[in-house]
N, C-alpha and C positions, 0 to 999 in steps of 0.2 A: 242119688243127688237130684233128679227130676221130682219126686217128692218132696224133699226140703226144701228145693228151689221154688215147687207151688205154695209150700207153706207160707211162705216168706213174702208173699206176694199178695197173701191175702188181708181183707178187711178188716179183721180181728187179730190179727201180729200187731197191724200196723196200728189198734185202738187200743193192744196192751203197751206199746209203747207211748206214745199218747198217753195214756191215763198215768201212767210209773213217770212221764217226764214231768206234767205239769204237776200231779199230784205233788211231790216229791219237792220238786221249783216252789210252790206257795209255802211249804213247809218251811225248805230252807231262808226264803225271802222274813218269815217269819222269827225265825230265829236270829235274820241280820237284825230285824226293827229291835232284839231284846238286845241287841249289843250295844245300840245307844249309846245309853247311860255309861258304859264302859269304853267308849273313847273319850271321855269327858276325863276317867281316871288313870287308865293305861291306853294307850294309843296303843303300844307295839301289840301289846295282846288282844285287843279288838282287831288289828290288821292281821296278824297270827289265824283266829278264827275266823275272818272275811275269807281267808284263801282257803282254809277245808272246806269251809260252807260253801264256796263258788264251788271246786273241783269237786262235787257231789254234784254241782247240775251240768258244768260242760265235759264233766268223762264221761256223761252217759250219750253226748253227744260222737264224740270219738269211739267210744264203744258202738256204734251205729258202722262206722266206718271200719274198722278194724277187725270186728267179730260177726258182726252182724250181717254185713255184706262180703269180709274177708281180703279186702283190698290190699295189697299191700305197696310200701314205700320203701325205696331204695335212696343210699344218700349217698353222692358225690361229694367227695370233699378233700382235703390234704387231711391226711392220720396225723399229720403233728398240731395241726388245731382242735381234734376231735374232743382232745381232754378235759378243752379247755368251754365246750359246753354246756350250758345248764350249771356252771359254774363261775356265772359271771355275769352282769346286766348287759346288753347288745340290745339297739334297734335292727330290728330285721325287715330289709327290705324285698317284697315279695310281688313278682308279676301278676295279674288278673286274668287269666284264661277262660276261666270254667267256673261255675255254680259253689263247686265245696273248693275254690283255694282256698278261704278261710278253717276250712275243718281239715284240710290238709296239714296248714300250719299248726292249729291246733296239736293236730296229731305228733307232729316230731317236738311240740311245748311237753306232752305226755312223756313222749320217750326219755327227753334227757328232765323230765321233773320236774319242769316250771308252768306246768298247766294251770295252776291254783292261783299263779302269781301275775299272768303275763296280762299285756296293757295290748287295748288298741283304739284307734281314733275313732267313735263312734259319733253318728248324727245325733245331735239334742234332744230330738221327739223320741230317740229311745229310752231314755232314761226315766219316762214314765211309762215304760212298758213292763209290763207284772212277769215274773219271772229274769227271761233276761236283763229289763233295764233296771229292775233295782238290783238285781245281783252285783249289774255292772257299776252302778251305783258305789254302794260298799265296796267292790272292789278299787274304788278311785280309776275306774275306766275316764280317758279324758275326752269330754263331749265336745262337737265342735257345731255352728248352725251354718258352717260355709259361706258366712260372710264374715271377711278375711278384716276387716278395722276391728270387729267384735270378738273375734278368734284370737287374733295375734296378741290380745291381753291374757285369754283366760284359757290356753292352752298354754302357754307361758307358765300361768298359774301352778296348774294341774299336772306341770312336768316338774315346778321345782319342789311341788308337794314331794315326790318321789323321792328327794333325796337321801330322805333318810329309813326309806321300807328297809323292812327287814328281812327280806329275801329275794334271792335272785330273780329275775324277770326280762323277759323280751317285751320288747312294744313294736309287733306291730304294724306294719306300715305299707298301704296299698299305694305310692305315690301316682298310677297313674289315673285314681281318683275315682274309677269307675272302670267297672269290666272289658273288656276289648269283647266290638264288635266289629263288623266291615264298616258299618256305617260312622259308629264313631271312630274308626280310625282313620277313614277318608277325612271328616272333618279336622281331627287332630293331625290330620298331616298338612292340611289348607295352614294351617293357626302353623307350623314348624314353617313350611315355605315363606309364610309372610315376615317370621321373624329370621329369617335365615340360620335356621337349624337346622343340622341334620335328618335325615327323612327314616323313621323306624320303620321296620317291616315288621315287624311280628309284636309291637309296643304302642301303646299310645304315648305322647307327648308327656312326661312327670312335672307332676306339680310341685313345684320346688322351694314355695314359699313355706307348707308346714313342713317338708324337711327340713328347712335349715333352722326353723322354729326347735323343732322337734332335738336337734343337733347340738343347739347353744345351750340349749337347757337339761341336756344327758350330760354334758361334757363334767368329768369329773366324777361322775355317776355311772353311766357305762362305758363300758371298755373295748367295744366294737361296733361297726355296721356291721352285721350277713346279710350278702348280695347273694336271695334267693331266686332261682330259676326254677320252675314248677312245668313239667310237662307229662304228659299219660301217654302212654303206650297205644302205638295203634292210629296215633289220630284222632280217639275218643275224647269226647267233650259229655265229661258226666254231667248228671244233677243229683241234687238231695234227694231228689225221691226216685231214682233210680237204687240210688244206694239203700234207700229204707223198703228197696222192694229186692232187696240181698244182691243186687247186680256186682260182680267183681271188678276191679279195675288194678291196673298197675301205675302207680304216681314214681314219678322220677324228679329229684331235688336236689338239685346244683346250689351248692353254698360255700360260697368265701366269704375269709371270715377278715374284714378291714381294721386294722386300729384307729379306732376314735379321732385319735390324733394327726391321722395323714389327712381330717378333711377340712378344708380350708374354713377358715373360720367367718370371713367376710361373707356378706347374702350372696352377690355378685358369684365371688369365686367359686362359692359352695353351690351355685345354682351351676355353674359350667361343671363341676365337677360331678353332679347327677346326671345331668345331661351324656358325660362323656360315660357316665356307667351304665346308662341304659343303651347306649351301641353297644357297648360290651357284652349287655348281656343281651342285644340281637344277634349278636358272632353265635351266644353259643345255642339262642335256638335254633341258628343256621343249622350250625352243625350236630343240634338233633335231627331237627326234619331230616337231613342229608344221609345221616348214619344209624340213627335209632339212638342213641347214647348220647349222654353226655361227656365234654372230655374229663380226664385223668381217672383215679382209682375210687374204687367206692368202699364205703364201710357200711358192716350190718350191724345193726342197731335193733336187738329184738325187743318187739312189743312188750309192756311189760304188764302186770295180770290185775294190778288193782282198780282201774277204770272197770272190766267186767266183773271183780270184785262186789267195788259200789253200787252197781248196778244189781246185781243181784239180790244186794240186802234190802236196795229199795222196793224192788219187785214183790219179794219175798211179804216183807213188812209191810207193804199196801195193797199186794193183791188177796193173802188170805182172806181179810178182814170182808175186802170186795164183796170175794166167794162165798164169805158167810151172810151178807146181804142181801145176794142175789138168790140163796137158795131160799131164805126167807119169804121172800118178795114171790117167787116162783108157786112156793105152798101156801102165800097167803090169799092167792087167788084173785086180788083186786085187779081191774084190769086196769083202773087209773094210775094206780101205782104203780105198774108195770111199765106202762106208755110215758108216766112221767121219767121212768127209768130208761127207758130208751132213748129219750129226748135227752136227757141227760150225757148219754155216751153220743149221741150224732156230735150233741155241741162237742166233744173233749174232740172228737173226731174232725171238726171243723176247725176248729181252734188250731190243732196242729198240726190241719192242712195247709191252713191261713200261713202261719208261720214258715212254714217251707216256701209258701209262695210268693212270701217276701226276698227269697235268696233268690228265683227263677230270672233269668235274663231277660226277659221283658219287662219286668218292672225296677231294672235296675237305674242308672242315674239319667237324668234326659240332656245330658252330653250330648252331643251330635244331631239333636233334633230341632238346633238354631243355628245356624251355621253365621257363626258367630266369633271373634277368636277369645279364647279363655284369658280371665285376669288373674288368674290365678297362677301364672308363671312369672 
C-alpha cells in the first residue's frame, strides 16, 4: 500500500489526470456547441444528450473521490424514504464545511443516478469558463452575479425553464452562501445578534432569499427539500488536492427528506422556517461532534462502476494516441519539439492546478472580511 500510496502522489498521476480531464471537457464542450441546431428542433433530445455529455466530465470528477483516493460515504437516513431517491426532483440543502462538500454531494447525485442531470447555483463569470462553464451552460445550471434586484428576475427564469426537463434532478443548494470559517462565522453571528436570531454553532447565518426564490419556482416541479448534514470522521477537514493525491477519508450524510409542501410559501415565513432548519441541523452536528455519529439508522448505498467506467474509456481513447506522439517526438530527436512538449504538459499541469485552487478555502467568498451585516437575508 505504501507504494500505491507513493504513486498516487506523484507529478505524473496527477498530469494524467489533468490531461484525460481537460482533454476529454474540450471534446465534450465540443460536441454541446453541435447540439445547437437541435434545440432549435427537439429540445427534450438535446437536454437527453446535454446530460450524457456533462456525466462524461463530472464522474470523472467523483471518480477522483471514490476510486481514486477510496473515500467512502455512509448515509443516514429513514429506509422508508430511501426509495423514493433519484426518483423524483428535490432541492437539496447541504452545509459547507470542507473543500469537496460539493463533490461529496456530487457523489451520492452518482449513486442514486442523477449526476448527469442535477443543478446548482453557480457565479456568472463561470459560465464562460471552458470546460466546466459551458458544460454547465448546456446543462441549464442557473447563474446567479449576487446582486439580488438582478438575480431575483433571472433565477426565477432559469427555475421555471425546468419545468418541463426530462429527468430527475437535484438542485443543489449551499444556503449559507459561503464555506464556514471561524472568521466568517464570528461575522455571521454579529449580523444574527443584530437581527435577533438565533446564534449557530457549527453554521453560518442562511441566506434565505434564493431559497425561497429557489422554492416558489420548484413547487409543482419537486417534490422535496433533503436537509443535508455533511460531516468527516475524525475531525478531518479534507481538500481536493488531498483527495488527488489518493488521501482516504470517511464522509458521513445526514438527510431528511421534507415534502415540498410543508414549506411555507410566503418570503417571510419561508425565511423563519430555514432559519428554524438550520438550529436543527446545529442539534445534529452536536450530536456528532459528542458521539461520532449521526442519529437514527443508516443505509448502504454501494458505489456503482460506470463513473470509473467513463473514465476509463476516456483515458484509454486519449492517452494511446498521446503515447504514440511522445514516442515519435522522443526518436525524432528535436529538442525544440520536445521542450515545446513539455511546456505543453506544465500548462495542462497548471491549468488543473489552477482549477483545484479555486475550490481551496482561501479563495473562497470575502464574507467576513467587512464586517458588515449581509443583505442578503
Amino acid at each position: 500500500m505504501g507504494i500505491i500510496q507513493l504513486l498516487k502522489s506523484q507529478f505524473l498521476s496527477h498530469l494524467i489526470f489533468y490531461y484525460v480531464f481537460l482533454a476529454s471537457g474540450l471534446i465534450v464542450n465540443l460536441l454541446q456547441f453541435c447540439t445547437l441546431p437541435l434545440w432549435l428542433v427537439n429540445k427534450k433530445l438535446a437536454r437527453k444528450i446535454n446530460i450524457r455529455l456533462c456525466y462524461c466530465v463530472s464522474s470523472q470528477i467523483v471518480v477522483a473521490l471514490e476510486w481514486w483516493s477510496g473515500t467512502e460515504c455512509t448515509l443516514y437516513t429513514d429506509p422508508k424514504n430511501y426509495p423514493l431517491y433519484g426518483n423524483e426532483n428535490a432541492i437539496a440543502v447541504l452545509n459547507h464545511c470542507s473543500e469537496i462538500d460539493f463533490l461529496c454531494g456530487w457523489t451520492f447525485c452518482e449513486r442514486f443516478g442523477v449526476l448527469g442531470s442535477s443543478k446548482v447555483l453557480a457565479k456568472h463569470e463561470l459560465k464562460y469558463l471552458p470546460i466546466i462553464g459551458w458544460m454547465w451552460y448546456f446543462l441549464e445550471i442557473v447563474f446567479c452575479k449576487r446582486k439580488w434586484e438582478e438575480d431575483r428576475r433571472t433565477v426565477a427564469e432559469s427555475l421555471q425553464n425546468l419545468h418541463d426537463y426530462p429527468e430527475n434532478f437535484w438542485f443543489l443548494l449551499f444556503c449559507e452562501g459561503t464555506r464556514f470559517t471561524a472568521k466568517k462565522h464570528e461575522v455571521s453571528m454579529q449580523v444574527a445578534e443584530s437581527k435577533g436570531l438565533p446564534k449557530l454553532k457549527y453554521h453560518l447565518l442562511p441566506r434565505t432569499k434564493g431559497f425561497w426564490v429557489t422554492v416558489q419556482n420548484l413547487r409543482g416541479n419537486a417534490a422535496a427539500v433533503y436537509d443535508c448534514t455533511l460531516n468527516f470522521r475524525n475531525k478531518q477537514v479534507p481538500s481536493l488536492l488531498d483527495i488527488l493525491n489518493g488521501k482516504k477519508y470517511h464522509a458521513d450524510l445526514y438527510l431528511r427528506r421534507i415534502p415540498l409542501e410543508l414549506i411555507p410559501e410566503g418570503e417571510a415565513e419561508c425565511a423563519a422556517w430555514l432559519h428554524k432548519l438550520y438550529q436543527e441541523k446545529d442539534s445534529f452536528q452536536e450530536h456528532y461532534t459528542q458521539n461520532g455519529c449521526f442519529p437514527g439508522p443508516t443505509v448502504t448505498h454501494p458505489r456503482r462502476p460506470w463513473a470509473l467506467i467513463n473514465w476509463i474509456l476516456w483515458a484509454c481513447m486519449l492517452l494511446y494516441p498521446l503515447g504514440l506522439l511522445l514516442v515519435q517526438l522522443v526518436s525524432s530527436g528535436s529538442i525544440l519539439t520536445i521542450l515545446v512538449s513539455v511546456t505543453v504538459a506544465c500548462a495542462a499541469s497548471l491549468g488543473g492546478r489552477w482549477m483545484i485552487g479555486q475550490t481551496e478555502t482561501n479563495r473562497g467568498s470575502s464574507y467576513g472580511n467587512k464586517e458588515v451585516p449581509s443583505k442578503n437575508n
